[in-house]
C-alpha positions as CSV (number, residue, x, y, z in Angstrom):
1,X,-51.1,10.0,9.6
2,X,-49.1,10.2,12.9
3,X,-45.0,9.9,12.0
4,X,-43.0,9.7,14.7
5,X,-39.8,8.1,13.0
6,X,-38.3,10.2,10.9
7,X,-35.0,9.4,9.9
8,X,-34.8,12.6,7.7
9,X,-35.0,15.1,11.0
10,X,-31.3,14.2,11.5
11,X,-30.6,15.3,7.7
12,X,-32.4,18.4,7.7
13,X,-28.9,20.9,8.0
14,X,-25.3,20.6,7.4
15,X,-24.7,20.8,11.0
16,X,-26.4,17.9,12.0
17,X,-25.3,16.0,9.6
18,X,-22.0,16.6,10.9
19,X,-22.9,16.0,14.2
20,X,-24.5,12.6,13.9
21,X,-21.7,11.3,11.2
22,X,-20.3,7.9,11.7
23,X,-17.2,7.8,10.0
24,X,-14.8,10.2,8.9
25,X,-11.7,9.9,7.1
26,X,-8.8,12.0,8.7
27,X,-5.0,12.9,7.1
28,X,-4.0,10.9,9.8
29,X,-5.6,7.7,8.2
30,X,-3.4,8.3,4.8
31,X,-0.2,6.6,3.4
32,X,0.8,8.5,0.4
33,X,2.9,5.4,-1.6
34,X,5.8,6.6,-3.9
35,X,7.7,5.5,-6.3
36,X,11.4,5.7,-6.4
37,X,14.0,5.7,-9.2
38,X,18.0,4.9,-9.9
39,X,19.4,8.2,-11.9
40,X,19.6,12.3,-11.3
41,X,16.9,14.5,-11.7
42,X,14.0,12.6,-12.8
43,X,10.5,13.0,-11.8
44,X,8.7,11.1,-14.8
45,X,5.2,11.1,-15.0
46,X,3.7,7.6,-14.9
47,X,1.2,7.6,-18.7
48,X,-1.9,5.7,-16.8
49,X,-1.7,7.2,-13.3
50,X,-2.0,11.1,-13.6
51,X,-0.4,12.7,-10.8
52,X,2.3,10.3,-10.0
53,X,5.8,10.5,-10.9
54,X,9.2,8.2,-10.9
55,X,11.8,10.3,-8.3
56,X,15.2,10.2,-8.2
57,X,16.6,10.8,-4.8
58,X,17.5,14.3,-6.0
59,X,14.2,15.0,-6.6
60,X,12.8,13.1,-3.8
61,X,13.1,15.7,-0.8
62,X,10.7,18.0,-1.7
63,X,7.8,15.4,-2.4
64,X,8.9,14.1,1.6
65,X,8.2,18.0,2.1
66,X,5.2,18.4,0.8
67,X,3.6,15.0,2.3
68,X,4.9,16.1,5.8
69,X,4.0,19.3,5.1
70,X,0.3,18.8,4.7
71,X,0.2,16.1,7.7
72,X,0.4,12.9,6.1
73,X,2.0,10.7,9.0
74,X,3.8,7.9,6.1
75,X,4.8,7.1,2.6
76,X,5.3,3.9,1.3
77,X,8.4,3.2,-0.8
78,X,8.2,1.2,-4.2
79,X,11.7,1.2,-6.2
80,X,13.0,0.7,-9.1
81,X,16.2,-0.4,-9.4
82,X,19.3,0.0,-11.7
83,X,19.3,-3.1,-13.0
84,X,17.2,-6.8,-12.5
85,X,18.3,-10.4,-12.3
86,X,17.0,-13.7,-11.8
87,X,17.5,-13.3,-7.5
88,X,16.4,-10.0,-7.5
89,X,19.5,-9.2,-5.8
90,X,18.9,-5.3,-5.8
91,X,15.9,-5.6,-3.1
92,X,17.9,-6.5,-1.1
93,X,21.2,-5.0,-1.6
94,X,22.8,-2.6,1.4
95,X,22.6,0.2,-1.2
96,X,19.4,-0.5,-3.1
97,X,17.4,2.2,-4.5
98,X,14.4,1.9,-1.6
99,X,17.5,1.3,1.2
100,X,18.7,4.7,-0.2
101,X,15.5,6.4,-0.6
102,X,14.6,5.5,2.9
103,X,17.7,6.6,4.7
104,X,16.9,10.1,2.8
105,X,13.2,10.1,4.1
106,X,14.7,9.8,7.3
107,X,17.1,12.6,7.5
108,X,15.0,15.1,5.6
109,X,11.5,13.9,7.6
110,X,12.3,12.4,10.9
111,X,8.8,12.5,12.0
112,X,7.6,11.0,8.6
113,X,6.6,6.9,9.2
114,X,8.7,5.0,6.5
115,X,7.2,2.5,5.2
116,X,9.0,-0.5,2.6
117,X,6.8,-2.8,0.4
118,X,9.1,-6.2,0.9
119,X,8.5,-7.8,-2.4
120,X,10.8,-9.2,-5.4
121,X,8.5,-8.7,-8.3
122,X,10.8,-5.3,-9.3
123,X,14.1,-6.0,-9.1
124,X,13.8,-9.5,-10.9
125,X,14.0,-10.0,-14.6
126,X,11.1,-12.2,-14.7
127,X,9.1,-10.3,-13.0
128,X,7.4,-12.3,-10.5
129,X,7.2,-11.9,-6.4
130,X,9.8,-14.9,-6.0
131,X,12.9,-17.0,-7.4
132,X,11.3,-19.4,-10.4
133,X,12.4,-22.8,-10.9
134,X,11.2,-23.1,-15.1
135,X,7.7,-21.4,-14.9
136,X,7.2,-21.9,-11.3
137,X,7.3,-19.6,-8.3
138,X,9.7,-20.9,-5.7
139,X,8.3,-20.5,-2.2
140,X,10.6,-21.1,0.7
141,X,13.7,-20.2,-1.4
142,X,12.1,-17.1,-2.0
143,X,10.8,-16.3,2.0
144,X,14.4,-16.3,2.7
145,X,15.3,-13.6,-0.1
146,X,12.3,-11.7,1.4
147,X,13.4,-11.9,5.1
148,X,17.2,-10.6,3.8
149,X,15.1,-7.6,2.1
150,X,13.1,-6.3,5.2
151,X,16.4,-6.7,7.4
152,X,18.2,-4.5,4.8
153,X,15.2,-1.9,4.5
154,X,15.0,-1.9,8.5
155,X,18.9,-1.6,9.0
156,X,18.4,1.5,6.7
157,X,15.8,3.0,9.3
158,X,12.3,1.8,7.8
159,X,9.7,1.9,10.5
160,X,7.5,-1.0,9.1
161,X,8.2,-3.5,6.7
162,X,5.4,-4.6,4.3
163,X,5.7,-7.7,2.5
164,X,3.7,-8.0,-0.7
165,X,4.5,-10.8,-1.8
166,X,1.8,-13.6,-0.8
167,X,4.5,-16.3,-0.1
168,X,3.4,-18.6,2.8
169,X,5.5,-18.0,6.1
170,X,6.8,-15.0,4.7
171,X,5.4,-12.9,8.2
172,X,7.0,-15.2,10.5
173,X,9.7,-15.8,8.5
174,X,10.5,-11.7,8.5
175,X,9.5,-11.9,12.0
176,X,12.4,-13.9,13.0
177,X,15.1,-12.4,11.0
178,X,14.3,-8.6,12.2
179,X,14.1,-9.8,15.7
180,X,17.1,-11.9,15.4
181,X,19.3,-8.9,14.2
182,X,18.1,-6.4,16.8
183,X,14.9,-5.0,14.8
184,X,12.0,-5.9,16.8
185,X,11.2,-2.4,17.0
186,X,10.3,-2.6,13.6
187,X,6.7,-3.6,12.7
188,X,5.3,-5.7,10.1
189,X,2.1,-4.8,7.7
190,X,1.6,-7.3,5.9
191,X,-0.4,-7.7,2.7
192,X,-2.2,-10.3,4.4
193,X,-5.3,-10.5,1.9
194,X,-4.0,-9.6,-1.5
195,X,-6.0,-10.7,-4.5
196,X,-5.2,-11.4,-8.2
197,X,-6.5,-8.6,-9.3
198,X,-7.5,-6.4,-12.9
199,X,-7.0,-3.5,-10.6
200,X,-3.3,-3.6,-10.8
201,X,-2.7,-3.1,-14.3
202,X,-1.9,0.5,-14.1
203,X,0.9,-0.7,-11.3
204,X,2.5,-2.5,-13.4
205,X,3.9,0.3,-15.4
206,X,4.4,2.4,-12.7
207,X,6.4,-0.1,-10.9
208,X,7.7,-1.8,-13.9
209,X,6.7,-5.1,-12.4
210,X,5.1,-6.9,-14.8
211,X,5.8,-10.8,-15.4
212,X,7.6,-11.8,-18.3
213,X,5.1,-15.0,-18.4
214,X,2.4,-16.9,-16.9
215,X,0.5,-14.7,-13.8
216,X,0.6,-14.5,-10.4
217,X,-2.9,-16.1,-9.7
218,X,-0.5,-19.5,-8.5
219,X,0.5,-17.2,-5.0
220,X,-2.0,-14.1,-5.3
221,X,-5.6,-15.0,-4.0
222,X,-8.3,-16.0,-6.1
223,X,-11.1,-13.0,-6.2
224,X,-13.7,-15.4,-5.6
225,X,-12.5,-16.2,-2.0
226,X,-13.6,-14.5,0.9
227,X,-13.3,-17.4,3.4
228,X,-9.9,-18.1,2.6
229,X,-9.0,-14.3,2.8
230,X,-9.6,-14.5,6.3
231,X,-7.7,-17.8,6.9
232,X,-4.6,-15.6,5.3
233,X,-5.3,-12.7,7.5
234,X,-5.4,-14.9,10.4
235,X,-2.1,-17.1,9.5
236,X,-0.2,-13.4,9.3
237,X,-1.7,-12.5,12.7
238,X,-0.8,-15.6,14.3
239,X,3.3,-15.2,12.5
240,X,3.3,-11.9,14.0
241,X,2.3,-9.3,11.8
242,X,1.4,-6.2,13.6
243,X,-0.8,-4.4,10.9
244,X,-2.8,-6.2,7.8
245,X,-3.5,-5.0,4.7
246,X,-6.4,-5.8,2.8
247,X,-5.8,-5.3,-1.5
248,X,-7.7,-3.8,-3.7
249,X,-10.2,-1.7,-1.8
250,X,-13.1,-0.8,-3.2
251,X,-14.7,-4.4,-5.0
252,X,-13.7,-5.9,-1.8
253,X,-15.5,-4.2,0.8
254,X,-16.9,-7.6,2.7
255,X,-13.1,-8.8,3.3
256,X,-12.5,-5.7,4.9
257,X,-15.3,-5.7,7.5
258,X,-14.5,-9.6,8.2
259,X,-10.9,-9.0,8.5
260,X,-11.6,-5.9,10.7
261,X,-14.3,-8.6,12.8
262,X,-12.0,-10.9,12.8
263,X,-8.4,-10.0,13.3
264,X,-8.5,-7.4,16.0
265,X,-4.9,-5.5,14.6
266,X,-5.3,-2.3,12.8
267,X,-6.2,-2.9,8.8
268,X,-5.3,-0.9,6.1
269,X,-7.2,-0.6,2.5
270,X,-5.0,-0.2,0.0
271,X,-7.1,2.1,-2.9
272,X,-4.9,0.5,-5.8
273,X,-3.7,2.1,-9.2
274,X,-6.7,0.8,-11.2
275,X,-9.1,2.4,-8.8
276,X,-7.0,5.5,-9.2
277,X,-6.9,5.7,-12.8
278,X,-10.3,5.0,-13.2
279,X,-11.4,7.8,-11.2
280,X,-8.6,10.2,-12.8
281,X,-10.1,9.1,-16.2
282,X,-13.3,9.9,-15.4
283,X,-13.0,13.1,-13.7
284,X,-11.0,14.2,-17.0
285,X,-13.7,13.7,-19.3
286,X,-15.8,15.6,-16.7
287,X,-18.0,12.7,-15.8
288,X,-17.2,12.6,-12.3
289,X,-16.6,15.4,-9.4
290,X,-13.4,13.6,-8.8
291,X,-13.2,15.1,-5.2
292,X,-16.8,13.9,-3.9
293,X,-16.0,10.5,-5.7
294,X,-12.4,9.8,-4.0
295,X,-14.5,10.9,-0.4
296,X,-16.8,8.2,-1.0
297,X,-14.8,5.7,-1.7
298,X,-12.5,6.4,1.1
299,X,-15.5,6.5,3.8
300,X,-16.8,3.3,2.2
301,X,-13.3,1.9,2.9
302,X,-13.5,3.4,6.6
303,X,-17.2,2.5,6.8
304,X,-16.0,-1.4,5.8
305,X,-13.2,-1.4,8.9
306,X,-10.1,0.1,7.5
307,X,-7.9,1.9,10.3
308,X,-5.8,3.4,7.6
309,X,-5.6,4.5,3.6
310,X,-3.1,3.3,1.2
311,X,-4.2,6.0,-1.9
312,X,-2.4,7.6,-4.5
313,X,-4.9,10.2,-3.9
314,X,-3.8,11.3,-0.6
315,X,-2.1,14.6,-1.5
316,X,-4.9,15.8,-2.8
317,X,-7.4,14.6,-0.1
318,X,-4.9,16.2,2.5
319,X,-5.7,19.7,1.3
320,X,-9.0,18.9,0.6
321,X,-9.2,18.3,4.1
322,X,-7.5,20.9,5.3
323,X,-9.7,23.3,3.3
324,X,-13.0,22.1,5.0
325,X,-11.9,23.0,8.6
């Protein structure tokens, strides 16, 4: 029998696999995202996410080292703050725990990309994304709350601005206010597709965000829904967002290819605690080679139409990578 397709020629040696590979995932595709504390030399160990930690500022420099040091362009900033109240009124305080932390990042890493997640969810005692009314989630009360936090986190030197929160008008909203009071250098990345997800549980703890009652599924998007994730992408792109995200990664795959089709602005994958802690489970019981697993999910995530990786992984895929060159 006469073959003269075979797919397997190009498979044959490790060189041409290389040569004929279509995606790759590169350092400078990672965001390493970090979580930052109130109080003096802490670096606490979040229980379901091995490998991440609670930093004071004290202790925050030499993390900023290391992520600079192996070529990670940008961290993304989570805090947690002294104390919460019903406004969340430390997000968007002058001296804030992530308005601090990011003024640091910038004098100890001036080449690093700052990034802020602009969200209320931390710094309120109730523990959801926006001022509450009874059991309800406020929405326009809370855009304004969430404008007043990016200004504060750009005013402190962020480089982009990220909000999390899945109100509606929240990207324009931002928008305005940044460019009103002399930011429109700053860019927007906004969590444009962000699902009500199981994924997040581990997230929760780290972040100490967890609502006190009821859920978020009332603002976050229904799992189900891949048309409307692309009518929220493309209501971000038209308020002016300059970079989407698309949250969790790796059971939503399909929204990342159509957001990628569709949207035309880079798009990030963010590869979210759940995922993380899944795979750092597994690999502990020695199920899993945790290093070819996190590889393939993050070239699945490239493969889908992400620009850039949001993973708590991306310390250790940094010297991973820099070990196969």
């Amino acid at each position: 029998m006469k073959m003269r397709k075979r797919p397997r020629r190009l498979r044959e040696t490790a060189g041409l696999r290389a040569m004929v590979r279509e995606h790759h995932v590169r350092v400078d595709d990672l965001v390493y995202p970090l979580f930052v504390c109130s109080g003096t030399d802490k670096q606490e160990p979040v229980p379901s996410m091995p490998g991440a930690f609670h930093y004071s500022l004290d202790r925050l420099g030499p993390v900023l080292d290391e992520v600079a040091g192996k070529g990670i362009p940008a961290i993304l900033l989570f805090g947690l703050p002294p104390f919460k109240d019903a406004r969340g009124t430390q997000a968007y305080a002058e001296d804030g725990i992530v308005q601090q932390a990011v003024a640091l990042a910038k004098e100890r890493q001036p080449g690093l990309t700052v990034i802020t997640d602009v969200c209320l969810c931390e710094y309120t005692d109730h523990g959801h994304c926006g001022l509450v009314d009874g059991e309800r989630v406020l929405n326009d009360e809370s855009v304004e709350l969430l404008a007043a936090t990016a200004v504060s986190h750009a005013r402190a030197g962020a480089d982009i601005v990220a909000p999390s929160d899945m109100m509606d008008g929240r990207v324009g909203a931002i928008r305005d206010a940044l460019d009103e009071n002399g930011f429109a250098h700053v860019a927007v990345m906004s969590y444009a597709a962000k699902f009500a997800s199981a994924f997040y549980g581990p997230f929760r703890e780290a972040a100490d965000s967890a609502p006190q009652f009821g859920d978020r599924k009332s603002y976050q998007m229904d799992p189900a829904n891949g048309d409307e994730a692309l009518r929220e992408v493309m209501l971000d792109v038209e308020e002016g967002a300059d970079l989407v995200i698309v949250k969790p990664a790796m059971a939503y795959g399909d929204v990342l290819y159509r957001t990628k089709q569709a949207c035309g602005l880079p798009v990030a994958a963010y590869c979210v605690s759940g995922e993380y802690a899944m795979v750092k489970a597994a690999a502990a019981k020695g199920w899993i080679d945790e290093r070819r697993v996190v590889m393939e999910a993050l070239l699945g995530c490239k493969r889908a139409g992400a620009d850039l990786l949001i993973t708590y992984h991306a310390l250790d895929v940094a010297g991973w990578l820099h070990e196969s060159m």
